[in-house]
C-alpha positions in Angstrom: 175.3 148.2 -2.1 173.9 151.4 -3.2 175.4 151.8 -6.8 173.3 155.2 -7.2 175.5 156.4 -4.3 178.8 155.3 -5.6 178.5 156.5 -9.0 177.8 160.0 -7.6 180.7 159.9 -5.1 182.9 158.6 -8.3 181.8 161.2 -10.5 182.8 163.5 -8.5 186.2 162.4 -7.7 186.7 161.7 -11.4 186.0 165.3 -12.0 188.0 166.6 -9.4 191.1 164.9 -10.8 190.3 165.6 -14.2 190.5 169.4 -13.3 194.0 169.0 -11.3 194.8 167.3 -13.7 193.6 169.7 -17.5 192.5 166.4 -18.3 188.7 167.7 -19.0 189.5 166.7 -23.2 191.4 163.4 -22.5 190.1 159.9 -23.7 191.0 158.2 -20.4 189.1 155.1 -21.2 192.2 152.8 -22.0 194.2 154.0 -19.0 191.5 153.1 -17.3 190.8 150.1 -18.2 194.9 149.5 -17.7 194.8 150.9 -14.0 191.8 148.2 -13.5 193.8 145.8 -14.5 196.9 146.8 -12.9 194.5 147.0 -9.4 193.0 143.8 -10.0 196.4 142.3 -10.1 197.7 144.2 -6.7 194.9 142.4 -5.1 195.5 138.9 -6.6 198.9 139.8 -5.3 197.6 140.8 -2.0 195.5 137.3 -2.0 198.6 135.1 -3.0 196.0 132.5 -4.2 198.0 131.7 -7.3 201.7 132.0 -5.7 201.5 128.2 -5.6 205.4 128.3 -4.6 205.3 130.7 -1.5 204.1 129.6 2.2 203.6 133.3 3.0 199.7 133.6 3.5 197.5 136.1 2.1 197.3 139.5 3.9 195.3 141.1 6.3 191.4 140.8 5.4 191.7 144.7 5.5 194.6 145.1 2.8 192.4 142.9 0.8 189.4 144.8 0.9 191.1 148.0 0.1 193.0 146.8 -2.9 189.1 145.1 -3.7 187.6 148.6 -3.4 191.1 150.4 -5.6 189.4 148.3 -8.4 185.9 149.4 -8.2 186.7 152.9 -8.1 188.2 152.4 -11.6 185.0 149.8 -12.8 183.1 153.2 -11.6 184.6 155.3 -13.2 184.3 153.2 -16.4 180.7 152.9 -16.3 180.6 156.5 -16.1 182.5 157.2 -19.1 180.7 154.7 -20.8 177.4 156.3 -19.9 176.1 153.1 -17.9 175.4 154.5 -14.4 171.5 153.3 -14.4 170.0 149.9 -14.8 172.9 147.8 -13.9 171.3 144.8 -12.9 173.8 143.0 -10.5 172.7 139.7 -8.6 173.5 137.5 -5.8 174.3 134.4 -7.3 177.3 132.1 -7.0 180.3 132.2 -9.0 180.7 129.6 -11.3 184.4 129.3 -10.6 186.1 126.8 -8.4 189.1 128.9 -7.2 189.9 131.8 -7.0 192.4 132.1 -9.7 189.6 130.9 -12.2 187.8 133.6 -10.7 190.6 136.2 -11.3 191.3 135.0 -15.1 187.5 135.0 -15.7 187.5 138.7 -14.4 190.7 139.7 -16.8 189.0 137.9 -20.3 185.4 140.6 -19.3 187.4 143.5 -18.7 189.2 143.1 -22.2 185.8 142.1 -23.5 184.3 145.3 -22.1 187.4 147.4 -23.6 187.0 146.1 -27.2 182.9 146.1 -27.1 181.8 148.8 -24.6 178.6 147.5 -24.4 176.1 147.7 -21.5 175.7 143.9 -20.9 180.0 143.5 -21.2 180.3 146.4 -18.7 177.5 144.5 -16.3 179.7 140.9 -16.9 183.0 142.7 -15.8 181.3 144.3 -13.3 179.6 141.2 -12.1 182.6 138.7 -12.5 184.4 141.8 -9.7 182.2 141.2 -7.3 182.3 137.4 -7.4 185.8 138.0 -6.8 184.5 139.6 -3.4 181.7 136.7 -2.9 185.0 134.1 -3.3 187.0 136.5 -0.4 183.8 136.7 1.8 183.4 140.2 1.6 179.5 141.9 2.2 178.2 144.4 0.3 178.1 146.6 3.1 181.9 145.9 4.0 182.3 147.1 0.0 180.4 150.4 0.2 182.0 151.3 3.4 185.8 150.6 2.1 184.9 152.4 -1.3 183.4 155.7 0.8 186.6 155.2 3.0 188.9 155.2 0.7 186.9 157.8 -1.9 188.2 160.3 1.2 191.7 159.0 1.2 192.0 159.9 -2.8 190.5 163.2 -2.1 193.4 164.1 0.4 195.8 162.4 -1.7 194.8 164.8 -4.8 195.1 167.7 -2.2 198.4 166.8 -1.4 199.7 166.3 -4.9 199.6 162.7 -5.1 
């Protein structure tokens, strides 16, 4: 995944809807650690892995992957604000979690750790703990970068049409 890439393309549509928006003197950092979580629970709702009660299975591999890439846009966006756009050092490894509820709860305790510390390593935890999410749901890192640029266009149009 070329991180270089996606910080530019986020950049960008950060400061395009910070200019719709006169939002050029706003602290967004809260609300945007609030619309990550929010995302992060549309797509545990799109996975259905903790709806223990329900027989309904998880949806389409492509609803998953969009509501996966909704998130990153916002973890983008953070790093930006936070000034942490080079070095992130992201690897291949496993996830230490067995399921992927673990996985999701692991993912909410480093995003509130990044929000009270706002540290390079926490932002590189909740950044990595994400994309174990994606390891867990099978998803490349090509099938990421694509979705992200994909749907980078659709919030483009979406500003464009007052959204």
């Amino acid at each position: 995944m070329n991180l270089e890439k996606l910080f530019t393309m986020q950049k960008g549509l950060d400061s395009h809807i910070e200019a719709q928006h006169n939002l050029q003197t706003e602290d967004l950092f809260d609300r945007k650690v609030l619309a990550l979580l929010v995302e992060l629970g549309e797509l545990a709702n799109e996975t259905r892995c903790f709806k223990f009660w329900s027989l309904k299975p998880a949806s389409e591999k492509e609803v998953i992957l969009e509501e996966f890439v909704d998130g990153i846009h916002f973890i983008l966006s953070l790093g930006i604000e936070a000034g942490f756009t080079d070095e992130i050092n992201l690897n291949d490894e496993k996830p230490q979690a067995e399921s992927l509820t673990e996985q999701f709860l692991t993912t909410y305790a480093t995003i509130e750790q990044f929000r009270q510390s706002k540290t390079r390593q926490a932002y590189q935890e909740m950044f990595q703990e994400c994309l174990y999410i994606a390891q867990l749901l099978g998803f490349t890192s090509a099938e990421i970068e694509q979705a992200y640029i994909k749907k980078n266009e659709v919030n483009y149009e979406r500003q464009e049409q007052g959204y």
